[in-house]
Every structure is written in structure tokens, then in C-alpha cells.
C-alpha positions in Angstrom: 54.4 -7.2 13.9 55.2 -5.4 10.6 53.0 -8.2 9.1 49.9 -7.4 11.2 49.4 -4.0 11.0 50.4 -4.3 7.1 47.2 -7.0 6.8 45.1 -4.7 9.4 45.8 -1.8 6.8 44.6 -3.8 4.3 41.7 -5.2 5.8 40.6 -2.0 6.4 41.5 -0.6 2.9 38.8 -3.1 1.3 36.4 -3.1 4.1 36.5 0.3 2.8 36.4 0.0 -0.4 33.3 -2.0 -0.2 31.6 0.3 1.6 32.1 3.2 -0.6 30.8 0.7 -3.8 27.6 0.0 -1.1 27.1 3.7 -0.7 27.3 4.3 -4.6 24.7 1.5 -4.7 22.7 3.0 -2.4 23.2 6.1 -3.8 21.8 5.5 -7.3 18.9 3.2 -6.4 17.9 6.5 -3.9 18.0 8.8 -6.9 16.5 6.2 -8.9 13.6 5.7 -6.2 12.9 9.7 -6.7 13.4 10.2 -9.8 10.4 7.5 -10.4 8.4 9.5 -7.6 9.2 12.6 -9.4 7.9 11.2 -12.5 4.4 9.5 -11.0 4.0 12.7 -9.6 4.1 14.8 -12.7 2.2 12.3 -14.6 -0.4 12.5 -12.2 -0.4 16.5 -12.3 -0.2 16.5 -15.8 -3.5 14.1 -15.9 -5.3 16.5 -13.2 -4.8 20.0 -15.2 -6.0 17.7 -18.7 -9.3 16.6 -16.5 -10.4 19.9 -15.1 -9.3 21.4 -18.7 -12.5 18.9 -19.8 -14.7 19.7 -17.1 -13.9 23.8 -17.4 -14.6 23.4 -21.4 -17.8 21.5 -20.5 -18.7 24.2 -17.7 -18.1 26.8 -20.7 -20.4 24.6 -23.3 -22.7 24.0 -21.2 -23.0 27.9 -20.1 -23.0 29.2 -23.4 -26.1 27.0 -24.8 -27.6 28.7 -21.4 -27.4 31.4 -22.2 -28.4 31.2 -26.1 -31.7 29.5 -24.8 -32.0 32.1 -22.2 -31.5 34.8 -25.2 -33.6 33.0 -27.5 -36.5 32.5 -24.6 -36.2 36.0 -24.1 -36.5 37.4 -27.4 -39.4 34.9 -28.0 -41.7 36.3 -25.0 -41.9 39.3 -26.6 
């Protein structure tokens, strides 16, 4: 009887074992997974604030030879 509880203990000892190591697994590929996400994410941020840096630099650009015509139309009519 001694025998069977001793191998039932150890049965469960390394079905234990193996689940902790299939947790840990789990575990780092989940972190993995959002770490990845995390970094998709800021890359994609990152290329959003550099595009509408562009298109607000072209906005600017494209105001300021406005307004220089505008002056320069001005100045001209009279």
C-alpha cells in the first residue's frame, strides 16, 4: 500500500512539474505575443505623428506662399 501512494505522490509530483514548465511556456510566448503588439503599435504611432508632421509643414508652406502672394497682390493694386 506504501508503494502506491509513494508512486501516486510521484505521479503527481511530475504531472506537476510539467505543468508548471507548460505555464512558464505559456507564460513567455504571452509576454512575447504583447510585447510584439506593443511594438507594431508604437511603430505605427510613431509613423502617424511623422505623416501628419509632413502634411502640417506642407499646410504651413503652402500658407505662407498665400499669404506672400496675397501681400504681394496687395501691394501691387495700389
Amino acid at each position: 500500500m506504501k508503494k502506491v501512494l509513494i508512486t501516486f505522490a510521484a505521479l503527481a509530483l511530475i504531472a506537476s512539474v510539467s505543468s508548471c514548465r507548460e505555464t512558464e511556456t505559456k507564460t513567455e510566448e504571452g509576454v512575447e505575443a504583447a510585447a510584439e503588439a506593443v511594438e507594431a503599435t508604437t511603430e505605427d504611432a510613431v509613423d502617424a505623428v511623422d505623416a501628419a508632421a509632413e502634411d502640417a509643414v506642407e499646410a504651413v508652406e503652402e500658407a505662407a506662399e498665400e499669404a506672400v502672394e496675397a501681400v504681394d497682390g496687395h501691394t501691387d493694386a495700389h
